[in-house]
N, CA, C and O of each residue as an XYZ file, in Angstrom:
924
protein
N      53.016    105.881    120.492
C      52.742    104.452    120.435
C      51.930    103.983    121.649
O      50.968    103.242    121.444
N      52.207    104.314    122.752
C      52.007    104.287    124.100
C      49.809    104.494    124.223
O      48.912    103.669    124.396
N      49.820    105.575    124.076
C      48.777    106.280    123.670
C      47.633    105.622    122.716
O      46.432    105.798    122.917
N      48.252    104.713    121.475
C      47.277    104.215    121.101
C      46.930    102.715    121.957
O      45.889    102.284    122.453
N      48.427    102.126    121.861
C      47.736    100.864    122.590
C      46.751    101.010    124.011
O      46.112    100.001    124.305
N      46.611    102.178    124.867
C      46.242    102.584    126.147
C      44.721    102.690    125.472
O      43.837    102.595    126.324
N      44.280    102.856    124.210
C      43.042    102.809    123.787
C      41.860    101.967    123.495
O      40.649    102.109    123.329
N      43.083    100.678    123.513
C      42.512     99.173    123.503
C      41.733     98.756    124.695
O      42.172     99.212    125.751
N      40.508     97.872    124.798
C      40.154     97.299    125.990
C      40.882     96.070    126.490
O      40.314     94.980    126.561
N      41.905     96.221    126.771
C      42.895     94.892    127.170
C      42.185     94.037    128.065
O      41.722     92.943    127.740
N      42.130     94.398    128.855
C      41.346     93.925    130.457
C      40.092     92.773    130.013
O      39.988     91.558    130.181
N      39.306     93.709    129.431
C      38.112     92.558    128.671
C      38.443     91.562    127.973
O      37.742     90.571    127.767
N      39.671     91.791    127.517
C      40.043     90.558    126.066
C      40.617     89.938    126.547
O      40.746     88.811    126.069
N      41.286     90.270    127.732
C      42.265     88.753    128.194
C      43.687     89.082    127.357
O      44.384     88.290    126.723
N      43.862     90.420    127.557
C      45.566     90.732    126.628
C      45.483     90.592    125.411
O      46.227     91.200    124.642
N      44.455     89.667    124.974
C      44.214     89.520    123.366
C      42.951     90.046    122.388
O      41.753     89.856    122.603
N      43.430     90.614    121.486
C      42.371     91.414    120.586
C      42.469     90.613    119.528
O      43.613     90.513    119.086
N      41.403     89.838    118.822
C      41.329     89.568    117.754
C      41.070     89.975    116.748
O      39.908     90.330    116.551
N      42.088     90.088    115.669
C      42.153     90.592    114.448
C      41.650     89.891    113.079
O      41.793     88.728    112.699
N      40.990     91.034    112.447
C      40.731     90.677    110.729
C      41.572     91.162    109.895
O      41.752     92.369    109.731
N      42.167     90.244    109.287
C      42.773     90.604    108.224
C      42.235     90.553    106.345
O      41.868     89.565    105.710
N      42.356     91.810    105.930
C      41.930     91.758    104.708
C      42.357     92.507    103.765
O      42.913     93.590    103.949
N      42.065     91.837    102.351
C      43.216     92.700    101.465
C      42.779     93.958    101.316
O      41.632     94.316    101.585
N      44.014     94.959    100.714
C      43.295     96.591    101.009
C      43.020     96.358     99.417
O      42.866     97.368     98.730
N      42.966     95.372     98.942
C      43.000     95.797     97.371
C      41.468     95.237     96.149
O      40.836     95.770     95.236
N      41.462     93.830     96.895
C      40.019     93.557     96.439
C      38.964     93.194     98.008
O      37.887     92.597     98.021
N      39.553     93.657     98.950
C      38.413     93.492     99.994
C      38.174     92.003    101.087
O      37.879     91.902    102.278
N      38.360     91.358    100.400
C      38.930     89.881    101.067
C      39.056     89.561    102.294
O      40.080     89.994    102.822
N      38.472     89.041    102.842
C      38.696     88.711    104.134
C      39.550     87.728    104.091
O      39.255     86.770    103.377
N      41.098     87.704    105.001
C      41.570     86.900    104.776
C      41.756     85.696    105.370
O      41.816     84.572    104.871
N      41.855     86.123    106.679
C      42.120     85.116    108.281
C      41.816     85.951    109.288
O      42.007     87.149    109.078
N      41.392     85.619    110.323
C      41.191     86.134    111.967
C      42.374     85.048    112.538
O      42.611     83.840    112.559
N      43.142     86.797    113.141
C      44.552     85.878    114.324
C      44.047     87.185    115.652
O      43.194     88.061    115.796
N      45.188     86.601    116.385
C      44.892     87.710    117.680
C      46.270     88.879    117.992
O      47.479     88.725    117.816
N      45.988     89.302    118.180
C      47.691     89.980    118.658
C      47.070     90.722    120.360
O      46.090     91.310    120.817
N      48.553     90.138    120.840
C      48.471     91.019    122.241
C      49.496     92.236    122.400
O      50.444     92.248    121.616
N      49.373     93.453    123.519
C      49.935     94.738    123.575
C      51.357     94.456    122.479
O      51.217     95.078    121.426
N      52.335     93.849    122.536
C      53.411     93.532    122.270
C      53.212     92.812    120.321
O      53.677     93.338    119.310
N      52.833     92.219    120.361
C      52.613     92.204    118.779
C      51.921     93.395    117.947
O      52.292     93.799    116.846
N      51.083     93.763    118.533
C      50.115     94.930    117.910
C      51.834     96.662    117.718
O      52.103     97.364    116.743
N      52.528     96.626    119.256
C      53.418     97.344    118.546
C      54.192     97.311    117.806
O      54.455     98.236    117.037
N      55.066     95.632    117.879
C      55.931     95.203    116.623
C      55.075     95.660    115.203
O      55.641     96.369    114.371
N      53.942     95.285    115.040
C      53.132     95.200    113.698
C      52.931     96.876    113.666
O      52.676     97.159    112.495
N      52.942     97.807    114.296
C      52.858     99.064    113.839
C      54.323    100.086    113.476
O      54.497    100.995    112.664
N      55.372     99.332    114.665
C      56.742     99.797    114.220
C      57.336     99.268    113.065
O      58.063     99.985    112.377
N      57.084     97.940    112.732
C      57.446     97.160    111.022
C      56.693     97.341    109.953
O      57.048     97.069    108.806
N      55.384     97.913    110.352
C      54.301     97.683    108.906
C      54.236     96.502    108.656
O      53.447     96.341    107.725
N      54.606     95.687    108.960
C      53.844     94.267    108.565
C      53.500     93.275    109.711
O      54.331     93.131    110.609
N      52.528     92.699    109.738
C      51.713     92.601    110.720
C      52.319     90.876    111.647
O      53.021     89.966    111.205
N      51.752     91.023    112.815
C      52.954     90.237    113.833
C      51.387     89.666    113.979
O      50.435     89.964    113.258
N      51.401     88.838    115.024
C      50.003     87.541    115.460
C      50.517     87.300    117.244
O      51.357     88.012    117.795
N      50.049     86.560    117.672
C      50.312     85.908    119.195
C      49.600     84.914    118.904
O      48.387     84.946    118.696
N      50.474     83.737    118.862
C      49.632     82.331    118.548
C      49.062     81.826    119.893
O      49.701     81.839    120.945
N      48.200     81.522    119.797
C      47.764     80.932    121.395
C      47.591     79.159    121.748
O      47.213     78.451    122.681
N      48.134     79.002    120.350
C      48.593     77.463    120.456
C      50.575     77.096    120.832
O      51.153     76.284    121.553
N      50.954     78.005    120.055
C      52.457     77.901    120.589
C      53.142     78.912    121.703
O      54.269     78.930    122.199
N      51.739     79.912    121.919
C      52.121     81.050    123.280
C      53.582     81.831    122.876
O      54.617     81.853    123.542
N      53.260     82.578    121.319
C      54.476     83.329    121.260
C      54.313     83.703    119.899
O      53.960     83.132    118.866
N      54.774     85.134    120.306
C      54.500     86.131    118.549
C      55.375     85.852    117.530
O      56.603     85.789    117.567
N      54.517     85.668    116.495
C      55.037     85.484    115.537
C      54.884     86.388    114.347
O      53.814     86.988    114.253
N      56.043     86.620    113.180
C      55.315     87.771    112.031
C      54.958     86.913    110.934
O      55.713     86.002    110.594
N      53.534     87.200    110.180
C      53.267     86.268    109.286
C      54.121     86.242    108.351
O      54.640     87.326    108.082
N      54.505     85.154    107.638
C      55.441     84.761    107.125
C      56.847     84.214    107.845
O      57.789     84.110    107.059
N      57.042     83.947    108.860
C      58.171     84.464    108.891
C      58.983     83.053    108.506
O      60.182     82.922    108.264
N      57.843     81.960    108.533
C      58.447     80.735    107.564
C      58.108     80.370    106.065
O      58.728     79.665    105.268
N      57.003     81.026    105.943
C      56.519     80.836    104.340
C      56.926     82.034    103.200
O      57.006     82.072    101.972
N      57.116     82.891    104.203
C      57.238     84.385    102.943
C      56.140     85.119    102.888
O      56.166     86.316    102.601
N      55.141     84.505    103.142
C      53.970     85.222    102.569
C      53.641     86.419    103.697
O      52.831     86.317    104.619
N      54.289     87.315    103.455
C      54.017     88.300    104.826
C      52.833     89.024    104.347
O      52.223     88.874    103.288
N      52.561     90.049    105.569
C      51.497     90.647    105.534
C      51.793     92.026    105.706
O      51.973     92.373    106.874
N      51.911     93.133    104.584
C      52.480     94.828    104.882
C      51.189     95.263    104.371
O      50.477     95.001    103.402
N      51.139     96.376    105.856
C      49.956     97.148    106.718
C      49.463     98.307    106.052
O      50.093     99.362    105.972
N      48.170     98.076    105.507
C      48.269     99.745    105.012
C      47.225    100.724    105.979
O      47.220    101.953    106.054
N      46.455     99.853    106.600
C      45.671    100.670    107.546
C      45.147     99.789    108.196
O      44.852     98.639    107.869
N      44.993    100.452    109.359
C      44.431     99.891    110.733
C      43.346    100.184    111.340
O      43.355    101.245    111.964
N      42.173     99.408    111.353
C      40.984    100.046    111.928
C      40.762     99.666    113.221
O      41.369     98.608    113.386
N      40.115    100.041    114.368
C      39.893    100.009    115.525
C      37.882    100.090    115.740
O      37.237    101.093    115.434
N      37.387     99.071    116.193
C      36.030     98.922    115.797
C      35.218    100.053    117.464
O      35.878    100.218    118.489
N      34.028    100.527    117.311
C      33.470    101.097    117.916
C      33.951    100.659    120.085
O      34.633    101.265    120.912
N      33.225     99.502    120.134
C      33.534     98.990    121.573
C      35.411     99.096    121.745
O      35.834     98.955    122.893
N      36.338     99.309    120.740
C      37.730     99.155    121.020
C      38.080     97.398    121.466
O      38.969     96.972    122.203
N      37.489     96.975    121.044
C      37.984     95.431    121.394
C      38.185     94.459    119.962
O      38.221     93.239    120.120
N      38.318     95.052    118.528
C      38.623     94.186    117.894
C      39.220     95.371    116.791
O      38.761     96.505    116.652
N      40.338     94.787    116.077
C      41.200     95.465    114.547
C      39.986     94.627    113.470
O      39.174     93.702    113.484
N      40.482     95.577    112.683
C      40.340     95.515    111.342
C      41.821     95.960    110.377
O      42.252     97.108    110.265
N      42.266     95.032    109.911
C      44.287     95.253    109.265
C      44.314     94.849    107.685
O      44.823     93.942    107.027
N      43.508     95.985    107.418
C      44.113     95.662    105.403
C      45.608     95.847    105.285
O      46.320     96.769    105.681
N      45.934     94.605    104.562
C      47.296     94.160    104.149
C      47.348     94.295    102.616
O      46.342     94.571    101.963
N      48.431     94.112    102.126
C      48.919     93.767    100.720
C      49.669     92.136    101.038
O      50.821     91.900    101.404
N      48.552     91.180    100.748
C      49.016     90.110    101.238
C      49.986     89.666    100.341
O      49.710     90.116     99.229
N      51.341     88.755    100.313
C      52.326     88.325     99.899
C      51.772     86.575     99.470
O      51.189     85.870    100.294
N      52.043     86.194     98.291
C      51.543     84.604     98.017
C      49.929     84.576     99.334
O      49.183     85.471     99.732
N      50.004     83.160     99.602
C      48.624     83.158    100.178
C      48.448     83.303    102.015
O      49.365     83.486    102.816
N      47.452     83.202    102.215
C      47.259     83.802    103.933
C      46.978     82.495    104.843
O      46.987     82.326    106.062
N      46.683     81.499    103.564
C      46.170     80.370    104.879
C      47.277     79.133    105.046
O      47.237     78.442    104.028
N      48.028     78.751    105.788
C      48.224     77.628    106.108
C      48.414     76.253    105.148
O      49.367     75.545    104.818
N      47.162     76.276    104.923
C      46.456     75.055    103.918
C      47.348     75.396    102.470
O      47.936     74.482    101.891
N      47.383     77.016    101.882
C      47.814     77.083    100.763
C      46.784     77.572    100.175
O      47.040     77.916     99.021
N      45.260     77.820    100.636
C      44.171     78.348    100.316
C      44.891     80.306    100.263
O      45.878     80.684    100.894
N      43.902     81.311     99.208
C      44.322     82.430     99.791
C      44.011     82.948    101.002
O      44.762     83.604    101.724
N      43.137     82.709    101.162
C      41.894     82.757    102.484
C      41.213     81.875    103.362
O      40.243     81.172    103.078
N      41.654     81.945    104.180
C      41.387     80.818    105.441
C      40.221     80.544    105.598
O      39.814     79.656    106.348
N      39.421     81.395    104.794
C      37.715     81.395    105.054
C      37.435     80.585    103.739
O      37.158     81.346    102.812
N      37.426     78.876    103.297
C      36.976     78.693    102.422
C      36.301     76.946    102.158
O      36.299     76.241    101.149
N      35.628     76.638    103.961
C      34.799     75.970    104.002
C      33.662     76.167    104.098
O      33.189     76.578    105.158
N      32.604     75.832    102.574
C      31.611     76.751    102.842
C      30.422     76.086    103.282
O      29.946     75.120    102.685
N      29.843     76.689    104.520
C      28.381     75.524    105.463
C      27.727     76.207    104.893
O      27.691     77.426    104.723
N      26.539     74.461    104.205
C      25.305     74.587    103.070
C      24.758     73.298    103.471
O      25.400     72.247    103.481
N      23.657     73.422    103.768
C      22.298     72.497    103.988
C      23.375     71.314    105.079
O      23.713     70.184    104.725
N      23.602     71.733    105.927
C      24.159     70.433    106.571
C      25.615     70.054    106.645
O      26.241     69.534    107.569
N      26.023     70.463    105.372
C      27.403     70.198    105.253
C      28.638     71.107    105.367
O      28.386     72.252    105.742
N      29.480     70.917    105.202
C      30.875     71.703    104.765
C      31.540     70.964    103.368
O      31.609     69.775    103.054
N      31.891     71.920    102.836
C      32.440     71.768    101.575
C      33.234     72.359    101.549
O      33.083     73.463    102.073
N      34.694     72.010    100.888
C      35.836     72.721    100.807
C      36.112     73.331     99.353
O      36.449     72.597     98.424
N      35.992     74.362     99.243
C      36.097     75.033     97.882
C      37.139     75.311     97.719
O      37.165     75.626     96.529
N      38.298     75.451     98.192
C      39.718     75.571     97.769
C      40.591     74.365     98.113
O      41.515     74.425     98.924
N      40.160     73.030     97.298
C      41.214     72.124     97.118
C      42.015     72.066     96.307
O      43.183     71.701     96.439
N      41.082     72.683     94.685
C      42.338     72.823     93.817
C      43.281     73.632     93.668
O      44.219     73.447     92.893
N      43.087     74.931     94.627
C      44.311     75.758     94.657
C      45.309     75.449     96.088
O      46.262     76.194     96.313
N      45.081     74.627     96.741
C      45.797     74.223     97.867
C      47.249     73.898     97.499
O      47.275     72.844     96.863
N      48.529     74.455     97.681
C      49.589     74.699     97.338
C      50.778     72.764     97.952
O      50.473     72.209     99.008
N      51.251     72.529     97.581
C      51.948     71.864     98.735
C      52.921     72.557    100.087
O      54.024     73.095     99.993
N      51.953     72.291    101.539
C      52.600     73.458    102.077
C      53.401     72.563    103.098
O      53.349     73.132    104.189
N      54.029     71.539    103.173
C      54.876     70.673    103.620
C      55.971     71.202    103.203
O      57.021     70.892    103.765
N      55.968     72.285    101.927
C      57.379     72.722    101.438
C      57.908     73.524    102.163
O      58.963     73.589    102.794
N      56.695     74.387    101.936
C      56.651     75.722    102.446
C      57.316     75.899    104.486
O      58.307     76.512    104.884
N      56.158     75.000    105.415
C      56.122     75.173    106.859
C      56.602     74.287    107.193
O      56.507     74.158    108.414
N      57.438     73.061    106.424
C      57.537     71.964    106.993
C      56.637     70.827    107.411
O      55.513     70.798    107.912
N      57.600     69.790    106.995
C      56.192     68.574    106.851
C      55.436     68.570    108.270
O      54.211     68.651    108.354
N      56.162     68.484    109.201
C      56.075     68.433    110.513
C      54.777     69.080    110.952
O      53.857     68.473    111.502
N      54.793     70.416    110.646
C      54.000     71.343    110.577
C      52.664     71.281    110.142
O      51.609     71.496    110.738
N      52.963     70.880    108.767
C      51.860     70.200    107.978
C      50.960     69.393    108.291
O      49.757     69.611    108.153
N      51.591     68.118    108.862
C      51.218     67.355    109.127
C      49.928     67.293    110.183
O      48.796     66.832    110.037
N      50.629     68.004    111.397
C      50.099     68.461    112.388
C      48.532     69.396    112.177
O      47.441     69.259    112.731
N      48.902     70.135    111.372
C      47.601     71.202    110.973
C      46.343     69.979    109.948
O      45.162     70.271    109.761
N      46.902     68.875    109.516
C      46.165     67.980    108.681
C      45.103     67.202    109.770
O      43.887     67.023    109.706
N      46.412     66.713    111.099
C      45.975     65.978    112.512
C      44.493     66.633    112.378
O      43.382     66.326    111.946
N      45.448     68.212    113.295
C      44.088     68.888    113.805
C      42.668     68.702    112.845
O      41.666     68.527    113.538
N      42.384     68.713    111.108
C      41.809     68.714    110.608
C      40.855     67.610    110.831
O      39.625     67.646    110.868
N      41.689     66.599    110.975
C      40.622     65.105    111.051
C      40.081     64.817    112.433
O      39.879     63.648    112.759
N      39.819     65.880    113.320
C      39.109     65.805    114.519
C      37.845     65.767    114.051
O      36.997     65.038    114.565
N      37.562     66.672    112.870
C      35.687     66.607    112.693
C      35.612     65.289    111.814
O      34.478     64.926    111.502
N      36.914     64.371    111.288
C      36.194     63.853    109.845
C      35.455     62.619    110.753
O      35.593     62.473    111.967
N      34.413     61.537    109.608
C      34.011     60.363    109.778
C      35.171     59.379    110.544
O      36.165     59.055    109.896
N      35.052     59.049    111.548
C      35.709     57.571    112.001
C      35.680     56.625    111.287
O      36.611     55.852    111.517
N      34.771     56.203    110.204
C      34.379     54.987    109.549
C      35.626     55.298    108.405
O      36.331     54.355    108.045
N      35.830     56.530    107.915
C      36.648     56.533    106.636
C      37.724     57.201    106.859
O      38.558     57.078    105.962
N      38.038     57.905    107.773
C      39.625     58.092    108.729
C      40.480     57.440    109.438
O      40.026     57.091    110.528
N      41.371     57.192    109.265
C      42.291     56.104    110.342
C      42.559     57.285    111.830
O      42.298     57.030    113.006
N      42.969     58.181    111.436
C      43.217     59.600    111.953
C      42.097     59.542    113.092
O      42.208     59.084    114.229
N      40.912     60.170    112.439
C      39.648     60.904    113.189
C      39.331     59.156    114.568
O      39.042     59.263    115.760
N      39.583     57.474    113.583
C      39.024     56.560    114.614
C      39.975     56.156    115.958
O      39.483     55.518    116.889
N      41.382     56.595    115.959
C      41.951     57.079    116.688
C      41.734     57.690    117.776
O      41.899     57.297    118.931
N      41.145     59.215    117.168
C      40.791     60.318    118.534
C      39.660     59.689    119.083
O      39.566     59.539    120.301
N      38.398     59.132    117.946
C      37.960     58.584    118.731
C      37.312     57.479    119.906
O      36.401     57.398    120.730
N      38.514     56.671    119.331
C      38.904     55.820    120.297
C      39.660     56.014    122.047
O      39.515     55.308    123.045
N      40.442     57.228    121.835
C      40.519     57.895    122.680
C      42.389     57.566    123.530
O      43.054     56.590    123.185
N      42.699     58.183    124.177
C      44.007     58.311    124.547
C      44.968     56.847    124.822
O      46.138     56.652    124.494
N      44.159     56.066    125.433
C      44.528     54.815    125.381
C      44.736     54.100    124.832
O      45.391     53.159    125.280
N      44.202     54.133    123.244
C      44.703     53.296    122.061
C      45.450     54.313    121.709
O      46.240     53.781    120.929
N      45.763     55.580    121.774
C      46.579     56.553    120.970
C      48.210     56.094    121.459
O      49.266     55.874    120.866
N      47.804     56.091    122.710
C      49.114     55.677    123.887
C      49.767     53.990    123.573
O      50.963     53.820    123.336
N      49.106     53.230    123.604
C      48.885     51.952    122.881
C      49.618     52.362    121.722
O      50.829     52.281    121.927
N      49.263     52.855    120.349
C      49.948     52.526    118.971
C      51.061     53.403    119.180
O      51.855     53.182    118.265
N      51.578     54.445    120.077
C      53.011     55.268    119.948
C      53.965     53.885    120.971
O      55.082     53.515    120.611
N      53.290     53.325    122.166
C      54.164     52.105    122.727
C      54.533     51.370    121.543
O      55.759     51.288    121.457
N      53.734     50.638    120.320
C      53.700     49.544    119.614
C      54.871     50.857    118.432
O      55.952     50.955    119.013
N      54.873     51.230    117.873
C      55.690     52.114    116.701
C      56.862     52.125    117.420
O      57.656     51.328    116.921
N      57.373     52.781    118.532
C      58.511     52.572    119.292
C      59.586     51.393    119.243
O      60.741     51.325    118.825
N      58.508     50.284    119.992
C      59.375     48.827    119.947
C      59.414     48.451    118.238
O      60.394     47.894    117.746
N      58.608     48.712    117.698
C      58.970     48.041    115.846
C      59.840     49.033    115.493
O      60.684     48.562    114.731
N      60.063     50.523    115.766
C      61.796     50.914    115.574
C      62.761     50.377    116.601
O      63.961     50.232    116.369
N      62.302     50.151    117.502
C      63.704     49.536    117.935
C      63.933     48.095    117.635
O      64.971     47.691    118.158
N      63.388     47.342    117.063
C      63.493     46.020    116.798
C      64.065     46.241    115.035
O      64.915     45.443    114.641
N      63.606     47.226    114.153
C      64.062     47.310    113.203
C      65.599     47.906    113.566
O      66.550     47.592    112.849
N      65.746     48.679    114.590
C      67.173     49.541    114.563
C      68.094     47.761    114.785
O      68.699     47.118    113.926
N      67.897     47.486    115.981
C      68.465     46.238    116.256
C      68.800     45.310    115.207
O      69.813     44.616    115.296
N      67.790     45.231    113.924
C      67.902     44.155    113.109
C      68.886     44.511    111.680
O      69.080     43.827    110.675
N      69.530     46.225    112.164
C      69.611     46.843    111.106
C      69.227     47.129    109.687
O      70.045     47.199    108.769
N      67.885     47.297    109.556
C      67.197     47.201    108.260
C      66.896     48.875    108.416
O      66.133     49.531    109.125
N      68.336     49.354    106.925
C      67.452     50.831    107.082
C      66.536     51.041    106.740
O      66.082     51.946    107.440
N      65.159     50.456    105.248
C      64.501     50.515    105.225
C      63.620     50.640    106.267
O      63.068     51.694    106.584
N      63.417     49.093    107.045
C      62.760     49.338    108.003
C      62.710     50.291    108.996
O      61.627     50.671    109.442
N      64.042     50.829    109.494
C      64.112     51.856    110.388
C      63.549     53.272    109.914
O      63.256     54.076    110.799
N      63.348     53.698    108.332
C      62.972     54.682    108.042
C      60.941     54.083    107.788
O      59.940     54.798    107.811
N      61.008     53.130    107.653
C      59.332     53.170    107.946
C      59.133     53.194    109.522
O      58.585     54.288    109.654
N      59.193     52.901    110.221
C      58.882     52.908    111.589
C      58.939     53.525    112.277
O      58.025     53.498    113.101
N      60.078     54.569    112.461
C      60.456     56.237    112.467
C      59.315     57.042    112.010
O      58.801     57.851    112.782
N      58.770     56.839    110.508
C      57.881     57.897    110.089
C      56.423     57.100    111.010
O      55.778     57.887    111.703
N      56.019     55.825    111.002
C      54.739     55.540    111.927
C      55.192     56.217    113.013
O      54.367     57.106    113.222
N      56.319     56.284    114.048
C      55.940     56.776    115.225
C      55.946     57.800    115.355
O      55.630     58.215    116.470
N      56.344     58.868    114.191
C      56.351     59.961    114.152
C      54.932     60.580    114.185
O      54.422     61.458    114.881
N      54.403     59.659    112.997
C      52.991     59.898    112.852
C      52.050     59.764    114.292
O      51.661     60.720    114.963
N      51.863     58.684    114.501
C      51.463     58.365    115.843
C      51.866     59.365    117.032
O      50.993     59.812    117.775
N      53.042     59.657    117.165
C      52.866     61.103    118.274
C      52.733     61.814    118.250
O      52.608     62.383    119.335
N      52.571     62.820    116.662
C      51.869     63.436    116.257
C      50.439     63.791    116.674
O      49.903     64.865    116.946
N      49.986     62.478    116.630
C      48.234     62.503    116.984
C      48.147     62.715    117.878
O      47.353     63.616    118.149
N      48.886     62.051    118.977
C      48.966     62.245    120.741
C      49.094     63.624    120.936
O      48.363     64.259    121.695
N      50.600     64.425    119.836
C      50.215     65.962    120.553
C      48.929     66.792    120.071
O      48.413     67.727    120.683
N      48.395     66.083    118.460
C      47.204     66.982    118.634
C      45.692     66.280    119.450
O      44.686     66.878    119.834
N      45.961     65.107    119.499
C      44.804     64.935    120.727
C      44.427     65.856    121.819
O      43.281     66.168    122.143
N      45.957     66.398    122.541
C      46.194     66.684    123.321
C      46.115     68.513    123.568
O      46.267     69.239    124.551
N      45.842     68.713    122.325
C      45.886     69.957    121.628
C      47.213     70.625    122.015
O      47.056     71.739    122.514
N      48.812     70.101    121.872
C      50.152     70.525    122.198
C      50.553     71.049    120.441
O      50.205     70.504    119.394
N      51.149     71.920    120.588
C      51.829     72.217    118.852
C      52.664     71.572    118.538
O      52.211     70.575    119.099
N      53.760     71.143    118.005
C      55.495     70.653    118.088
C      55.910     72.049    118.060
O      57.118     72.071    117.822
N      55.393     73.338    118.212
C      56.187     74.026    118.147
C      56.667     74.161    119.269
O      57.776     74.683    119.389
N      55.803     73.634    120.585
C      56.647     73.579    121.649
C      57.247     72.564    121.999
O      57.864     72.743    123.049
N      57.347     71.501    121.552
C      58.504     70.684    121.578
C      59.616     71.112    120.976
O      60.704     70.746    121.420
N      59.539     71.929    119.905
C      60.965     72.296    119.271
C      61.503     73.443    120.480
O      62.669     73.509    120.870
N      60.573     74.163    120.881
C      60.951     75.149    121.912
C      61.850     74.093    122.850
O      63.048     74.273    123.069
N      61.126     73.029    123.336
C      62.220     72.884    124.472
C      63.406     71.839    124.012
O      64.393     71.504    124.668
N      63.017     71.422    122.686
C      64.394     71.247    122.577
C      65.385     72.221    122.380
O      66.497     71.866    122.771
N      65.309     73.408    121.862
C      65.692     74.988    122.114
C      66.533     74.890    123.107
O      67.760     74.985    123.127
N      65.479     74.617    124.240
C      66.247     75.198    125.586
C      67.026     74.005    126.432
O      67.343     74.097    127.618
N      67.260     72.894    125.595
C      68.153     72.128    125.988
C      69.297     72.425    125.302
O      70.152     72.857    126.075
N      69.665     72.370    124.158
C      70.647     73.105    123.531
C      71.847     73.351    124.744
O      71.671     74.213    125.605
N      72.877     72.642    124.717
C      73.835     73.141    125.555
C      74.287     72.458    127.459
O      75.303     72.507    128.152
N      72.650     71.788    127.679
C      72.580     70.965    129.144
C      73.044     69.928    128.299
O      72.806     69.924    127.091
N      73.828     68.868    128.998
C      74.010     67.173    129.210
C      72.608     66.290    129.760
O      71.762     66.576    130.607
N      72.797     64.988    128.790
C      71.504     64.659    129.527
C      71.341     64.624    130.613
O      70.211     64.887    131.023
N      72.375     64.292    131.538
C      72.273     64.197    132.990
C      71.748     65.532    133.655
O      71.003     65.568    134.634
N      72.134     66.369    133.132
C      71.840     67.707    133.547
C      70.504     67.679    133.688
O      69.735     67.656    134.649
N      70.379     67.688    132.298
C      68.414     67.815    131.978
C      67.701     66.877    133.129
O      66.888     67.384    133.902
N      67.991     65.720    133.190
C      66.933     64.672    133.621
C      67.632     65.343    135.751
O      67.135     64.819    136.749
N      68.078     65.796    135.793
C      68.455     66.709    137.265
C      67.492     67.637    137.398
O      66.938     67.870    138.472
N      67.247     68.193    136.372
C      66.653     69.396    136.726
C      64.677     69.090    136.753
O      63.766     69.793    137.192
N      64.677     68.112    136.259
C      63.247     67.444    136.245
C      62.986     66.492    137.731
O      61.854     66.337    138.190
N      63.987     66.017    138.248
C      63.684     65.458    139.100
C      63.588     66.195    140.322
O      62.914     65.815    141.279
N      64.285     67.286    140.291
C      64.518     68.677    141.016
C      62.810     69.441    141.370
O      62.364     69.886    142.427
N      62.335     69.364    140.335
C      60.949     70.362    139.875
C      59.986     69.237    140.950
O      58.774     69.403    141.089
């Protein structure tokens, strides 16, 4: 095991080799992820292939929330040693979106066009809305401002972003106060929405917010807010 990873150009890549994934069966390109020393051996001791997200800074095996895993049938290693090639027997689909293939905006005379809307799955089921949601955020960084609420946001820029999560806040707490559950469940989902945008403005995942709520698990608040004032 030792031996092959020692074959990789680590040093050049920055720990990370970026990978193609494609089906071994009709050829497909499916997605480009990266894996570093430590995923690349999980994915050769399991046969099914592991990633290093470099948005949540931590390996993950595909699927390991949707199902749709990825089992390895061969591994290619390209001439310079700095990039895989990983035909899979992919499981349901490879992208995120619910597309099979992550590769399916296609640039023509100017534009982008999305050719896999009608097979786009609902994947709020699948990764969680949360999740979803977030990967939708990131999406509306390129759209029109004029016809996005989303995209006129970013680009309006942190200060109105900061602005509408202050304003969503006080209208849940004025709904909690007034006890209107309705209201408290609309105002909850705006500020949800709204900090949402802030973490992808910010380009943060929630997966690391769930991380540190993780690692509170078990401190008192007092504890927690000690150990911050401590730092």
């Amino acid at each position: 095991m030792q031996a092959i990873l020692k074959q990789i150009a680590w040093e050049k890549l920055n720990g990370l080799i970026p990978v193609i994934a494609q089906d071994y069966k009709t050829q497909e390109v499916l997605m480009l992820a990266f894996m570093n020393k430590e995923a690349l051996e999980l994915s050769l001791q399991s046969g099914f292939a592991h990633y290093f997200s470099r948005s949540k800074q931590r390996i993950w095996k595909k699927g390991e929330q949707s199902g749709h895993t990825q089992k390895i049938y061969e591994i290619l290693l390209d001439c310079d040693k700095d990039s895989l090639l990983v035909k899979v027997e992919q499981k349901g689909v490879a992208c995120h979106s619910g597309a099979k293939s992550c590769f399916f905006n296609l640039v023509s005379q100017g534009e982008i066009t999305n050719t896999a809307l009608e097979s786009q799955a609902d994947m709020s089921v699948i990764y969680g809305v949360v999740d979803s949601l977030y990967h939708i955020l990131q999406e509306r960084k390129g759209a029109d401002s004029k016809t996005s609420y989303t995209a006129s946001l970013y680009h309006k820029g942190e200060n109105t972003i900061a602005k509408k999560i202050v304003e969503e806040a006080a209208e849940l707490g004025f709904a909690i106060k007034d006890k209107d559950s309705k209201e408290i469940i609309y105002e909850a989902a705006d500020l949800l929405y709204h900090a949402l945008v802030g973490l992808s403005f910010s380009d943060i995942s929630p997966d690391l917010v769930k991380q540190e709520i993780v690692r509170r698990f078990g401190l008192s608040g007092i504890e927690e807010k000690n150990s911050r004032q401590e730092k």
